[in-house]
LOVOMAR-151810 format. One line per 10 residues: number of its first residue (from 1); for each residue x, y negated, z of N, C-alpha, C, O, CB. Coordinates in steps of 0.2 Angstrom, whole numbers, always signed. Last residue first. Glycine has a CB too. Layout:
// LOVOMAR-151810
NUM) X Y Z X Y Z X Y Z X Y Z X Y Z; ...
//
This chain:
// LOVOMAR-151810
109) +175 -33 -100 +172 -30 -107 +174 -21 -107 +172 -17 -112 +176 -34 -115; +179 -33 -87 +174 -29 -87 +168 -28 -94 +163 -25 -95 +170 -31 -81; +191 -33 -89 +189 -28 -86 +182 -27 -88 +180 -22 -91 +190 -29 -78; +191 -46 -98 +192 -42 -101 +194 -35 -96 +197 -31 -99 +198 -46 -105; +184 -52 -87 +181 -54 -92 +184 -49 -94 +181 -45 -91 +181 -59 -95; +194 -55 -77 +188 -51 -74 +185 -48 -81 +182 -43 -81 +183 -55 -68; +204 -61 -82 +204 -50 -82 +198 -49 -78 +196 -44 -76 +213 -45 -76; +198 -74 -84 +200 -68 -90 +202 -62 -88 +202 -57 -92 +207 -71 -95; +198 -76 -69 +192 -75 -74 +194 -71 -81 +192 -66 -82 +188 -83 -78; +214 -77 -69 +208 -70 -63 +201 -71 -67 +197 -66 -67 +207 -74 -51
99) +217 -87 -77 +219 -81 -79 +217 -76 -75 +217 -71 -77 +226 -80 -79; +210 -98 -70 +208 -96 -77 +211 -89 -80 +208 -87 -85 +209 -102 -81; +216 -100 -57 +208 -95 -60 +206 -95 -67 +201 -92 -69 +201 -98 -56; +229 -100 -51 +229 -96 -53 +219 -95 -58 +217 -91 -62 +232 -91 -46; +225 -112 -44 +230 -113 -49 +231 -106 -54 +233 -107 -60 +236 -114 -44; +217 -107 -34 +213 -113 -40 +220 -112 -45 +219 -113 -51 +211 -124 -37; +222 -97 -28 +217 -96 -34 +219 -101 -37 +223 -100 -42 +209 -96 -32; +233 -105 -21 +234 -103 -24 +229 -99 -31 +231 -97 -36 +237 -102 -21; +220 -115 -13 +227 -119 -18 +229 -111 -25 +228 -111 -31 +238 -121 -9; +215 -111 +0 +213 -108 -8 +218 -110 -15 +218 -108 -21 +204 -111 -10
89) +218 -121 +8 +221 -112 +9 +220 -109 +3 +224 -105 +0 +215 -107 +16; +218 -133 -3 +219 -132 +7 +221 -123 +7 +226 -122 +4 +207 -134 +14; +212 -141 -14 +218 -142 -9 +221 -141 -4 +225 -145 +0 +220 -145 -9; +201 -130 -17 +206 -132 -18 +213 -136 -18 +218 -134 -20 +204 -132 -20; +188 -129 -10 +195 -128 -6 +200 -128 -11 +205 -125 -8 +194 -121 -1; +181 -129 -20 +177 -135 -14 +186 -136 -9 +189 -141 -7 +168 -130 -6; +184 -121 -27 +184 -129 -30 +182 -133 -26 +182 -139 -26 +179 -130 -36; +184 -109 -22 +188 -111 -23 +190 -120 -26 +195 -123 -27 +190 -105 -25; +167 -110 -21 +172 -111 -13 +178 -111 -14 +181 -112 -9 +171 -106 -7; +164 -108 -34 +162 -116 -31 +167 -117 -24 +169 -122 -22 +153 -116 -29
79) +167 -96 -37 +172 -102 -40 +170 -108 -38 +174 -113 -38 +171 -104 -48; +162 -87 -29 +168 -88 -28 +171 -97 -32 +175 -102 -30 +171 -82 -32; +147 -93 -34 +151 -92 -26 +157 -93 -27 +159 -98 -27 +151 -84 -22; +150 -86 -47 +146 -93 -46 +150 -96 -39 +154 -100 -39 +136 -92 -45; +153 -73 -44 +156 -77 -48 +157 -86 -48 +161 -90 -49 +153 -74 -52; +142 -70 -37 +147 -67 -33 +152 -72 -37 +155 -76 -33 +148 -59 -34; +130 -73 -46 +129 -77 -42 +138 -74 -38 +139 -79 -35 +121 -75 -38; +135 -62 -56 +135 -67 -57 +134 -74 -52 +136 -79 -54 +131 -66 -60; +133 -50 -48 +138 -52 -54 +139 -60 -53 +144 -63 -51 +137 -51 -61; +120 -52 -49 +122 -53 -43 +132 -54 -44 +135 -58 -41 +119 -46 -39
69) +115 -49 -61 +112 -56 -58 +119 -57 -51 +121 -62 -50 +102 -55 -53; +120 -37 -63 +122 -43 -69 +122 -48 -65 +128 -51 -64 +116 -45 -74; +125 -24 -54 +119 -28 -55 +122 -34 -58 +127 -36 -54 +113 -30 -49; +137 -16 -55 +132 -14 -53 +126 -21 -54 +121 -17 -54 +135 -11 -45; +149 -26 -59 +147 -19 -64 +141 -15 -62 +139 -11 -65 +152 -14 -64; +148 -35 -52 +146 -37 -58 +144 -29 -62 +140 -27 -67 +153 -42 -62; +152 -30 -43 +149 -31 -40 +145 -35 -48 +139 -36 -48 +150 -34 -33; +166 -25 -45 +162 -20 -44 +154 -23 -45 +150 -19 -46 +164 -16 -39; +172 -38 -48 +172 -34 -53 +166 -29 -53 +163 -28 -57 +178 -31 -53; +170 -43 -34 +169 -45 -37 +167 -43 -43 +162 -45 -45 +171 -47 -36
59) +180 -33 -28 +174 -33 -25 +169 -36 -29 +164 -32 -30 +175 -36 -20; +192 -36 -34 +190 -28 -35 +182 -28 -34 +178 -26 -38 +194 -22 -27; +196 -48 -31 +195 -47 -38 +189 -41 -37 +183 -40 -40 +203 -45 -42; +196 -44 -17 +191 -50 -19 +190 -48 -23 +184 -45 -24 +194 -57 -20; +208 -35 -16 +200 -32 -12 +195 -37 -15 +190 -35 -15 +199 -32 -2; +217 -42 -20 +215 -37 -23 +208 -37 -20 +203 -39 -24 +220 -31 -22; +217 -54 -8 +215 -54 -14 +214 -50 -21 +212 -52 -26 +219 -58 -14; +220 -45 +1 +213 -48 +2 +211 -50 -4 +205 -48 -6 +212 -53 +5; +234 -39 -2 +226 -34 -2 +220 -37 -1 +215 -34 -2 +226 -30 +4; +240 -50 -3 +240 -48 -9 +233 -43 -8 +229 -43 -12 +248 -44 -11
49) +233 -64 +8 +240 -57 +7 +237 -56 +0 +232 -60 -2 +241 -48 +12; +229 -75 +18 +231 -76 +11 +236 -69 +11 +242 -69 +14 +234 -85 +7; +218 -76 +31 +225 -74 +31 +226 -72 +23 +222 -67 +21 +226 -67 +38; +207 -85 +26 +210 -84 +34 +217 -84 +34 +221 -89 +35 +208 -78 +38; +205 -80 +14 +205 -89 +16 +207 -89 +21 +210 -94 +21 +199 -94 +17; +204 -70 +13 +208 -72 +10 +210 -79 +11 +214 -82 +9 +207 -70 +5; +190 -69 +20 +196 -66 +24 +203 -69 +19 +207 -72 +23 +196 -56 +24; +182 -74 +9 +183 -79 +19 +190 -73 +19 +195 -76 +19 +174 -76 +29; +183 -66 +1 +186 -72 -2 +188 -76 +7 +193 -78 +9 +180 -77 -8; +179 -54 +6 +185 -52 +7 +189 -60 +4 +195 -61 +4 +187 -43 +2
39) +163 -59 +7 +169 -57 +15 +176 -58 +12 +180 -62 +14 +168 -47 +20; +160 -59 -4 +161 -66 +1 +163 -66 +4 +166 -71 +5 +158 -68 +4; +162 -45 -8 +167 -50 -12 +166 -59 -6 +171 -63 -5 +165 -50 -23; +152 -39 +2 +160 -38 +1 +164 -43 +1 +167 -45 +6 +162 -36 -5; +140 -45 -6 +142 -47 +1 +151 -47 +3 +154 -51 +5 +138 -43 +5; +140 -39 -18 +141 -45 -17 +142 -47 -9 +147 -51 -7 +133 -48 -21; +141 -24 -12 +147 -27 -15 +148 -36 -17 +153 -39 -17 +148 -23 -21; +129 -26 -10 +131 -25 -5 +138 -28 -7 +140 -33 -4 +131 -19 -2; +118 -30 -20 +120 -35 -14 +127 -34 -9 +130 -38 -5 +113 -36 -9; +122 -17 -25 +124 -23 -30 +125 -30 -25 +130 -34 -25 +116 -25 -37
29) +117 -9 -18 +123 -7 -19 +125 -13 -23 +131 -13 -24 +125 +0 -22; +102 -13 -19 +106 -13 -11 +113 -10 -15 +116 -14 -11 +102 -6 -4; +94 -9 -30 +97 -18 -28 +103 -19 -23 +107 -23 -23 +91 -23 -24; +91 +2 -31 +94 +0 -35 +98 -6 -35 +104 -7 -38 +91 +0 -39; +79 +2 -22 +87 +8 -21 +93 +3 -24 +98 +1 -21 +86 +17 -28; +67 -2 -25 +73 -6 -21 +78 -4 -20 +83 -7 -18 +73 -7 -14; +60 +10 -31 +59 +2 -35 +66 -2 -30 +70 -5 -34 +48 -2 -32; +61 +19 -23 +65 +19 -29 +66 +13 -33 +70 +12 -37 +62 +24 -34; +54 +14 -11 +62 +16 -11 +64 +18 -18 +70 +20 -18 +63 +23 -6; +43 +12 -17 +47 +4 -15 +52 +8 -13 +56 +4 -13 +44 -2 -9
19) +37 +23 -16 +38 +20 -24 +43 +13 -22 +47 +10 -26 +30 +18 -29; +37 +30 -3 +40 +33 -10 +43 +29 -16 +49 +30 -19 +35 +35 -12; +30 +19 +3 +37 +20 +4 +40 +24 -2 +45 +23 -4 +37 +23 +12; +17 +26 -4 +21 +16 -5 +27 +17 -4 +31 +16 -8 +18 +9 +3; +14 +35 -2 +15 +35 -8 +18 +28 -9 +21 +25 -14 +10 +38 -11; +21 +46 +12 +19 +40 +11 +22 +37 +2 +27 +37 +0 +23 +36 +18; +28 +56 +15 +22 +58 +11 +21 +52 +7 +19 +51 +1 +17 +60 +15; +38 +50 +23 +41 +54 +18 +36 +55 +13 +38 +56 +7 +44 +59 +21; +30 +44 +32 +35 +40 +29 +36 +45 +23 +35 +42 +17 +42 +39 +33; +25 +58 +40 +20 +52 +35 +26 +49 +31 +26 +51 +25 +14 +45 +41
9) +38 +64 +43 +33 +66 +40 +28 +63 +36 +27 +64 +30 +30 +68 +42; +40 +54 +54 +46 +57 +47 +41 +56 +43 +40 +51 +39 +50 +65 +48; +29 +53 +63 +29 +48 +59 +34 +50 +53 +32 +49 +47 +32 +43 +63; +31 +71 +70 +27 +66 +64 +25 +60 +58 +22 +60 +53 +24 +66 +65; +45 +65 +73 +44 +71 +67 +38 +69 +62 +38 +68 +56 +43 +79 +72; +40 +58 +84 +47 +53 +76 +46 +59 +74 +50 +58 +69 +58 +50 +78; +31 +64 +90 +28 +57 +88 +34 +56 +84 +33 +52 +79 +26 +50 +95; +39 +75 +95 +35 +77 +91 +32 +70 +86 +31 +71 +80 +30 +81 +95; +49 +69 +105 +51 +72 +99 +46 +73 +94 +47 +72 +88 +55 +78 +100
//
C-alpha cells in the first residue's frame, strides 16, 4: 500500500503529468462520443429500430458539439458507410440523409 500512495503522490506533483492532463482532457469526451456514434451506426446496421437511430443522430450531434475535427470525421464516417451500404441494411438512411444532414445542420446552428 505504501509504494501506490507514494507513486499517487509523485503523479499528482508530477509537473508533466500535470500539464498533459489539462493539455489532453479536452480531446477525450469529443473521441468518445465520436466513438459512440460508430457503435450506435454498427448497431443500427445490425438491428435497424427507432432508438439506434435516435442514439446515432444524438451521438453524432454531440460529438460535433464537443470538438469540430471530430464532428467532422464522425460525419465523414457516417456518410461514407451509409454510401458503401446503401443497398443492404442502411437503404433506409441513404433515402432519408439529406433531411438527417439538414437537422443536424440546423441543431447545431
Amino acid at each position: 500500500m505504501k509504494p501506490l500512495l507514494i507513486s499517487l503522490i509523485l503523479l499528482a506533483a508530477s509537473p508533466v503529468h500535470i500539464r498533459f492532463s489539462q493539455e489532453i482532457r479536452s480531446y477525450g469526451l469529443g473521441l468518445f462520443f465520436l466513438l459512440a456514434s460508430v457503435a450506435a451506426l454498427d448497431s443500427f446496421r445490425r438491428r435497424p429500430t427507432r432508438w439506434a437511430r435516435a442514439a446515432w443522430i444524438a451521438s453524432v450531434l454531440a460529438t460535433a458539439y464537443t470538438l469540430y475535427f471530430a464532428g467532422l470525421v464522425a460525419g465523414l464516417v457516417t456518410i461514407t458507410s451509409i454510401f458503401i451500404c446503401r443497398r443492404g441494411t442502411l437503404a433506409p438512411l441513404w433515402r432519408t440523409l439529406p433531411a438527417t444532414v439538414g437537422v443536424w445542420a440546423l441543431l447545431y446552428a
